[in-house]
N, CA, C and O atoms as CSV, one atom per row, in Angstrom:
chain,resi,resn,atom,element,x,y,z
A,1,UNK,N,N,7.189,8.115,23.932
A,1,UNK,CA,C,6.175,7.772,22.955
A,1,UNK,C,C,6.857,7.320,21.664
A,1,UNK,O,O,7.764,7.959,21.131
A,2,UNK,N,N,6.268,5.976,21.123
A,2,UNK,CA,C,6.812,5.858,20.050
A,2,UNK,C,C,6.589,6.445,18.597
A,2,UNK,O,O,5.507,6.955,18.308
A,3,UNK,N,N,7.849,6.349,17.495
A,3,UNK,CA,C,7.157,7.301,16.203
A,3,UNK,C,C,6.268,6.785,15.691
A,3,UNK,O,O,6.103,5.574,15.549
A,4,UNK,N,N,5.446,7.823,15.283
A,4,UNK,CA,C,4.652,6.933,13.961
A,4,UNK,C,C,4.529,8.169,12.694
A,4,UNK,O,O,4.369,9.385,12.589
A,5,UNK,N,N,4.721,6.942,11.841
A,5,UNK,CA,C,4.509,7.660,10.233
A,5,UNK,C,C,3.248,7.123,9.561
A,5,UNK,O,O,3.178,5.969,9.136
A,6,UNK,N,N,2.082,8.165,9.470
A,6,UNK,CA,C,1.103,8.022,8.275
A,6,UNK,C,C,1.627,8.436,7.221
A,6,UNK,O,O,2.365,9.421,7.212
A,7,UNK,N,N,1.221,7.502,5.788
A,7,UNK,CA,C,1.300,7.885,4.531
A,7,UNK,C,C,0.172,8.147,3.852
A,7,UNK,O,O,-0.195,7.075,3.371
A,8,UNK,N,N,-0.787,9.252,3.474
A,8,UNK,CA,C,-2.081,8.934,2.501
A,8,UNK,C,C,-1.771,9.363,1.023
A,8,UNK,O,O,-1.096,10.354,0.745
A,9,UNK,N,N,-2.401,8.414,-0.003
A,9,UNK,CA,C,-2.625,9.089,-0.863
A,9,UNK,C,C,-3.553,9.330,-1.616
A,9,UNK,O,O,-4.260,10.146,-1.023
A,10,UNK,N,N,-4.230,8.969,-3.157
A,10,UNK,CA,C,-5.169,8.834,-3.669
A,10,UNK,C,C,-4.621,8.239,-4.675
A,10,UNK,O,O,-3.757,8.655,-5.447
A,11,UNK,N,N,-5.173,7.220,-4.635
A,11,UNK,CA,C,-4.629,5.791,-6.479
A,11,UNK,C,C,-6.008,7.555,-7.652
A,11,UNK,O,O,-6.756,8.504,-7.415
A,12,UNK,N,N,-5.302,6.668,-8.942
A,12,UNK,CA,C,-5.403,7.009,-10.134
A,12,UNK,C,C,-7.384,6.915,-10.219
A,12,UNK,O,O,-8.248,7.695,-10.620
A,13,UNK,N,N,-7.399,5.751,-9.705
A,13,UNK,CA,C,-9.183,5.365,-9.866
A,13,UNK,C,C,-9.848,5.609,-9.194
A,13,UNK,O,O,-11.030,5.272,-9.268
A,14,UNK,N,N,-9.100,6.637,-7.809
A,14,UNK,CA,C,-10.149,7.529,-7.107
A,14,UNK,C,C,-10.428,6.792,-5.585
A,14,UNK,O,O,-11.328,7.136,-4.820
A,15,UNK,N,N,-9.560,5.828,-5.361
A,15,UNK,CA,C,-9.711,5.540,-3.737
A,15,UNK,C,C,-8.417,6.084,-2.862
A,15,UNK,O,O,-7.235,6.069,-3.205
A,16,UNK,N,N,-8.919,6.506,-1.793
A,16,UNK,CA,C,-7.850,6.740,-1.244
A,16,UNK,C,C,-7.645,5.499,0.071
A,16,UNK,O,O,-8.351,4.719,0.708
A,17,UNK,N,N,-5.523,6.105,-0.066
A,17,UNK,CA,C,-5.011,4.660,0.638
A,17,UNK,C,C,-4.426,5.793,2.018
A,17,UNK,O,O,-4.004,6.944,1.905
A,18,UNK,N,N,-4.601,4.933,3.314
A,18,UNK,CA,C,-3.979,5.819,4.142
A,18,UNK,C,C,-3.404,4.658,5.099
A,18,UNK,O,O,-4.239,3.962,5.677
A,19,UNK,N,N,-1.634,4.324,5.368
A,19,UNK,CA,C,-0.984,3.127,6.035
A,19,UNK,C,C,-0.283,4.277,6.669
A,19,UNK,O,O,-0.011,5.408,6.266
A,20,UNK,N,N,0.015,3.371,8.260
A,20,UNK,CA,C,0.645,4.083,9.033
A,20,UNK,C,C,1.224,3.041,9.297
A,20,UNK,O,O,0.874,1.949,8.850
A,21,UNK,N,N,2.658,3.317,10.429
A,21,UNK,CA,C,3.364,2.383,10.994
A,21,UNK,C,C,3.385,2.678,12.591
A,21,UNK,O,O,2.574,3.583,12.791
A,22,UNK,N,N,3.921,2.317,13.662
A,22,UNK,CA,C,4.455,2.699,14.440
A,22,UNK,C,C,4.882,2.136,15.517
A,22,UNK,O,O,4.326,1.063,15.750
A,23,UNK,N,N,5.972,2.589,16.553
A,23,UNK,CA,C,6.713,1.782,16.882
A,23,UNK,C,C,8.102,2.382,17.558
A,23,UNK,O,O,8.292,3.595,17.474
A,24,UNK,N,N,9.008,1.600,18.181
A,24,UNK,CA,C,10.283,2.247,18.479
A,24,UNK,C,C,11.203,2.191,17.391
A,24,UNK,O,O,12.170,2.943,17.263
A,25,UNK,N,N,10.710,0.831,16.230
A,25,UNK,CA,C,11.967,0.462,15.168
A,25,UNK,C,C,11.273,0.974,14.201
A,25,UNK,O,O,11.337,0.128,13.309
A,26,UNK,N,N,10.590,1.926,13.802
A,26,UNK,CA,C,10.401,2.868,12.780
A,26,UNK,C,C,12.035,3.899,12.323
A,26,UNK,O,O,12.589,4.852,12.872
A,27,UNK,N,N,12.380,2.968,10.884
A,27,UNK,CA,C,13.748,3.851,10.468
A,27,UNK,C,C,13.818,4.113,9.147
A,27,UNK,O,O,12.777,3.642,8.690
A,28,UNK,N,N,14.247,4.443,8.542
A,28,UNK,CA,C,13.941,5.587,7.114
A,28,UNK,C,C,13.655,4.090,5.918
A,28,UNK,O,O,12.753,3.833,5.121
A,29,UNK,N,N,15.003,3.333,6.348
A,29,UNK,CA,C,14.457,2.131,5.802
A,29,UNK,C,C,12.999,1.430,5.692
A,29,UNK,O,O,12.544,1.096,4.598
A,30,UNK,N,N,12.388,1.258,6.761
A,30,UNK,CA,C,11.108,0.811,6.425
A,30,UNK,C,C,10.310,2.110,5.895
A,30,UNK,O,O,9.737,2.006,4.810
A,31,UNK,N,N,10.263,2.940,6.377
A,31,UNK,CA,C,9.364,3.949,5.757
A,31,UNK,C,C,9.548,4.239,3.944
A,31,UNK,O,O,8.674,4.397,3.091
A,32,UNK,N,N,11.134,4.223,3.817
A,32,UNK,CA,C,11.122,3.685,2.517
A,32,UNK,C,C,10.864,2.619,1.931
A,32,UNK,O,O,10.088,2.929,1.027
A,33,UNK,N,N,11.077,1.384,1.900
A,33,UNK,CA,C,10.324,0.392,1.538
A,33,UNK,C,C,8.415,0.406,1.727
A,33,UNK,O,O,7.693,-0.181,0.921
A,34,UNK,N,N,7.972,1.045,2.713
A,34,UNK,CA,C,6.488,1.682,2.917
A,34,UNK,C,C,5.787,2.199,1.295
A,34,UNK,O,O,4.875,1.924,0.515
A,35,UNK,N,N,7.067,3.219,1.494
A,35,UNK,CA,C,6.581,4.075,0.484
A,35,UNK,C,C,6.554,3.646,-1.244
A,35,UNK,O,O,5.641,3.854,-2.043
A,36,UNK,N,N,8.378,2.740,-1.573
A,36,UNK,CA,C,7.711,1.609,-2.377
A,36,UNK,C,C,6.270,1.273,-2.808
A,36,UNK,O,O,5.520,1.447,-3.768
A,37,UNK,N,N,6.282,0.723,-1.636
A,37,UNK,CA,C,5.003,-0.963,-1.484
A,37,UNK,C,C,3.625,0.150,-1.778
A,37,UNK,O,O,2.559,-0.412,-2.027
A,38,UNK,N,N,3.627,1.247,-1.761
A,38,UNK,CA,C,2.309,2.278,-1.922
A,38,UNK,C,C,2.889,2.534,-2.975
A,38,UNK,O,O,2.146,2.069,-3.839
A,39,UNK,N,N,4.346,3.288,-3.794
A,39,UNK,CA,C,3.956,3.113,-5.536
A,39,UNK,C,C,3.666,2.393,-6.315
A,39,UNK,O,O,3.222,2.704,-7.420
A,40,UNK,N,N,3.949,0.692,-5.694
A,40,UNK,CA,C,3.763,-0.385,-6.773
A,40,UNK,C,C,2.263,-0.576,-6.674
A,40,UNK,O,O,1.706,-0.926,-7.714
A,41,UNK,N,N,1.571,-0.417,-5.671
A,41,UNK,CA,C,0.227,-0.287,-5.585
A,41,UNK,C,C,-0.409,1.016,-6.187
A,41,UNK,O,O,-1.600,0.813,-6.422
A,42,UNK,N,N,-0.005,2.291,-6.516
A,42,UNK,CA,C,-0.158,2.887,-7.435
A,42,UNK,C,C,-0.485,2.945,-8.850
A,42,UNK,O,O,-1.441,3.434,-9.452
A,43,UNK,N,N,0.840,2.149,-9.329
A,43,UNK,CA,C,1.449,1.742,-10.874
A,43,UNK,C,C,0.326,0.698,-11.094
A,43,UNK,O,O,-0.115,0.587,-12.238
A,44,UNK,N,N,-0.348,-0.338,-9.770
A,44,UNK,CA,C,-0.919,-1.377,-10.091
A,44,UNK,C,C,-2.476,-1.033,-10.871
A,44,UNK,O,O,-3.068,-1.409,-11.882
A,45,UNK,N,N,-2.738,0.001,-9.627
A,45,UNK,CA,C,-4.093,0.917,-10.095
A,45,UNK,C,C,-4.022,1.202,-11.551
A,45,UNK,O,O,-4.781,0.595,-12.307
A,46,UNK,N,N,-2.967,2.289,-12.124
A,46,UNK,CA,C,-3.250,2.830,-13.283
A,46,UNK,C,C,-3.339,1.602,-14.307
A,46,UNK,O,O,-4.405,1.525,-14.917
A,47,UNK,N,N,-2.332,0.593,-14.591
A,47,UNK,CA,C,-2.700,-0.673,-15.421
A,47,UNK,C,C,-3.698,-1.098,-15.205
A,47,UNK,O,O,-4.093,-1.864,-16.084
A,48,UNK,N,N,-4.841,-0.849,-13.770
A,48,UNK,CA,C,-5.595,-1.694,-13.991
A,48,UNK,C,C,-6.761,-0.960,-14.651
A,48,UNK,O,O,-7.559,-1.563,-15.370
A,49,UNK,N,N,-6.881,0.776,-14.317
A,49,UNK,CA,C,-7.489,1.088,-15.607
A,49,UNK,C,C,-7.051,1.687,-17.254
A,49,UNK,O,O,-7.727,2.077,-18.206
A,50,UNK,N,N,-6.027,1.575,-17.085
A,50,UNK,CA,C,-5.660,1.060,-18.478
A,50,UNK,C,C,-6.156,0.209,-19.417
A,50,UNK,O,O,-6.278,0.305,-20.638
A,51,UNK,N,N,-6.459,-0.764,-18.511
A,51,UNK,CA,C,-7.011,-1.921,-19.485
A,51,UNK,C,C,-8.277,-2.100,-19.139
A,51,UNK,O,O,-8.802,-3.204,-19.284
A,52,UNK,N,N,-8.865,-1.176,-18.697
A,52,UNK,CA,C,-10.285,-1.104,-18.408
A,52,UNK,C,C,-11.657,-2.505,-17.937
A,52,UNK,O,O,-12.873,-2.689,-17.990
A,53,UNK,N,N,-10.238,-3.262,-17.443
A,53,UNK,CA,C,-10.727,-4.305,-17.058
A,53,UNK,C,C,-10.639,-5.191,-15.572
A,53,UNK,O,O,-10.211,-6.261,-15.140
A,54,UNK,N,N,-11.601,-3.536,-14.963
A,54,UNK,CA,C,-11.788,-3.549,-13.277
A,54,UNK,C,C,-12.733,-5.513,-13.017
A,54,UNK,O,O,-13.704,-6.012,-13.586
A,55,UNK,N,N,-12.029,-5.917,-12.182
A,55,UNK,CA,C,-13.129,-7.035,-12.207
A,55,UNK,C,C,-13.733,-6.817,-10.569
A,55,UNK,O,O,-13.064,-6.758,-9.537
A,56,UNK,N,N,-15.050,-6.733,-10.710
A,56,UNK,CA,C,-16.261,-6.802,-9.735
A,56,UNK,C,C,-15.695,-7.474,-8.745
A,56,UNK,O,O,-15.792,-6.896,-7.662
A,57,UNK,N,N,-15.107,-8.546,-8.727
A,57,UNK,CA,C,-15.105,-9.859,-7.313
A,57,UNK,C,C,-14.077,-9.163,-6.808
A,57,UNK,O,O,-14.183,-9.206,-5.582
A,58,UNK,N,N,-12.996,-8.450,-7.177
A,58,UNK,CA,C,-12.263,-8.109,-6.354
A,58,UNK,C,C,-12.038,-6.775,-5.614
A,58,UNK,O,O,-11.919,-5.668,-6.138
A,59,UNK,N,N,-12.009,-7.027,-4.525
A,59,UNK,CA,C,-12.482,-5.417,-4.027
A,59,UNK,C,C,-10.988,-4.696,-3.173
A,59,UNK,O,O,-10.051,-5.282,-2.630
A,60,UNK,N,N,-11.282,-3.104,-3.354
A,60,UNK,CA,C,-9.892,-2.337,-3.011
A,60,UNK,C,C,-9.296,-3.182,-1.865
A,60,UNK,O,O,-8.124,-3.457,-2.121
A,61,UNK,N,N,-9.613,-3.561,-0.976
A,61,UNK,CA,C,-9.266,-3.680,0.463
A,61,UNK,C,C,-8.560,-4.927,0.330
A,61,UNK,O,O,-7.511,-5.032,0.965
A,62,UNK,N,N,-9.099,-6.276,-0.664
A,62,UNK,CA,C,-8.289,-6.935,-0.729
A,62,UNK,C,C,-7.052,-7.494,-1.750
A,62,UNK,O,O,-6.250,-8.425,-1.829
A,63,UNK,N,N,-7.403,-6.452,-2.365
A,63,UNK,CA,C,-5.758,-5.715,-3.085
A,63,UNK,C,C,-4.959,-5.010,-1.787
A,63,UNK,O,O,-3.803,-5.369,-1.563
A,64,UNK,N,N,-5.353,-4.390,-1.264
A,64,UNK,CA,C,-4.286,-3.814,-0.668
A,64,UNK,C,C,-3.754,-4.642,0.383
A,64,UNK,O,O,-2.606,-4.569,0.821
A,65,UNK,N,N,-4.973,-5.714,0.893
A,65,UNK,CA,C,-4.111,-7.029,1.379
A,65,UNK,C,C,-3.266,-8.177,0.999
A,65,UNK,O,O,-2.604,-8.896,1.746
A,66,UNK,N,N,-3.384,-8.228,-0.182
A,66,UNK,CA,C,-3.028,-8.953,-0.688
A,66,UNK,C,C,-0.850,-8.287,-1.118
A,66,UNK,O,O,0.210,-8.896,-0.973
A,67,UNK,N,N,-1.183,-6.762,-1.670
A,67,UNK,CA,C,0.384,-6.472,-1.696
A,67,UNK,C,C,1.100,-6.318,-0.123
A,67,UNK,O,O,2.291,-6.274,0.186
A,68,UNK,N,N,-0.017,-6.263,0.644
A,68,UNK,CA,C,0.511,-6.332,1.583
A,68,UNK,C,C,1.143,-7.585,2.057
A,68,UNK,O,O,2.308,-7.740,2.423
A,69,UNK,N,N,0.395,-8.262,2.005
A,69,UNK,CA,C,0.911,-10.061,2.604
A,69,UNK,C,C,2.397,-10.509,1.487
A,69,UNK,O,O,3.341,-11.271,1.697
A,70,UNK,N,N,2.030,-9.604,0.228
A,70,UNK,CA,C,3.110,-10.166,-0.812
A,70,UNK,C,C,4.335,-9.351,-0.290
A,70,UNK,O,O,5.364,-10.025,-0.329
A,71,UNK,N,N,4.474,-8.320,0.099
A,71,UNK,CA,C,5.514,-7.508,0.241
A,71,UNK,C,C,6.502,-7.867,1.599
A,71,UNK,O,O,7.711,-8.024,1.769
A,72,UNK,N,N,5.015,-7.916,2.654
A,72,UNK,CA,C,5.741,-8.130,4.235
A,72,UNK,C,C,4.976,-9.536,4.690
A,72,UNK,O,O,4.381,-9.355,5.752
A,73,UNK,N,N,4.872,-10.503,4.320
A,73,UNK,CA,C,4.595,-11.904,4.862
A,73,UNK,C,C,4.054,-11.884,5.674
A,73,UNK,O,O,2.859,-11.602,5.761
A,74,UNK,N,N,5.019,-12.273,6.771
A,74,UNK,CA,C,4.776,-12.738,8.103
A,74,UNK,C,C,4.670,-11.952,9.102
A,74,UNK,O,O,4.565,-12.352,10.261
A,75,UNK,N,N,4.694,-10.185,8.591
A,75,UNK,CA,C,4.893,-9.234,9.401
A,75,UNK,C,C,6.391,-8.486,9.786
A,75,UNK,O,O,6.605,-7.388,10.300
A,76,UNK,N,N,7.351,-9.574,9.309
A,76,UNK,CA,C,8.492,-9.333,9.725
A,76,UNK,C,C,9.138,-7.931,8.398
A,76,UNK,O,O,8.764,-7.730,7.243
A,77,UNK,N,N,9.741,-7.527,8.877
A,77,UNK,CA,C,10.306,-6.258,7.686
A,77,UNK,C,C,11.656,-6.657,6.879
A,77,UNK,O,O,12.133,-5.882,6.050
C-alpha cells in the first residue's frame, strides 16, 4: 500500500484547508515543500484580512487553486 500524508489546518479567517498526497514517491521533500505551499497560503490569508479587503468574486477554493497551479504547474514536483 502506498503512503499517504494528510495535512489539515485552519487559515486565520476561519476556513479550514485539508491536502493530502499519496503515492509510492511520497519523500520528506515533497511533504516539505507541501507544507511550505500551506504556510504561504496561510501568511496569504492573514494579509488578506489585514487589509480588510476580502473581495466577494473570489472564492476560498479558487485561491487554493490557484497557489496550487502556481506552486506545482503541471503536476510535476
Amino acid at each position: 500500500m502506498a503512503p499517504r500524508i494528510r495535512v489539515e489546518d485552519a487559515l486565520p479567517s476561519g476556513e479550514r484547508v485539508s491536502i493530502s498526497i499519496e503515492g509510492p514517491d511520497v519523500s520528506e521533500e515533497k511533504v516539505l515543500y507541501l507544507l511550505r505551499t500551506l504556510r504561504e497560503l496561510r501568511m496569504a490569508s492573514m494579509l488578506e484580512l489585514e487589509e480588510k479587503e476580502v473581495s466577494e468574486d473570489t472564492t476560498l477554493k479558487e485561491k487554493i487553486w490557484r497557489v496550487i497551479a502556481e506552486n506545482f504547474g503541471d503536476g510535476t514536483w
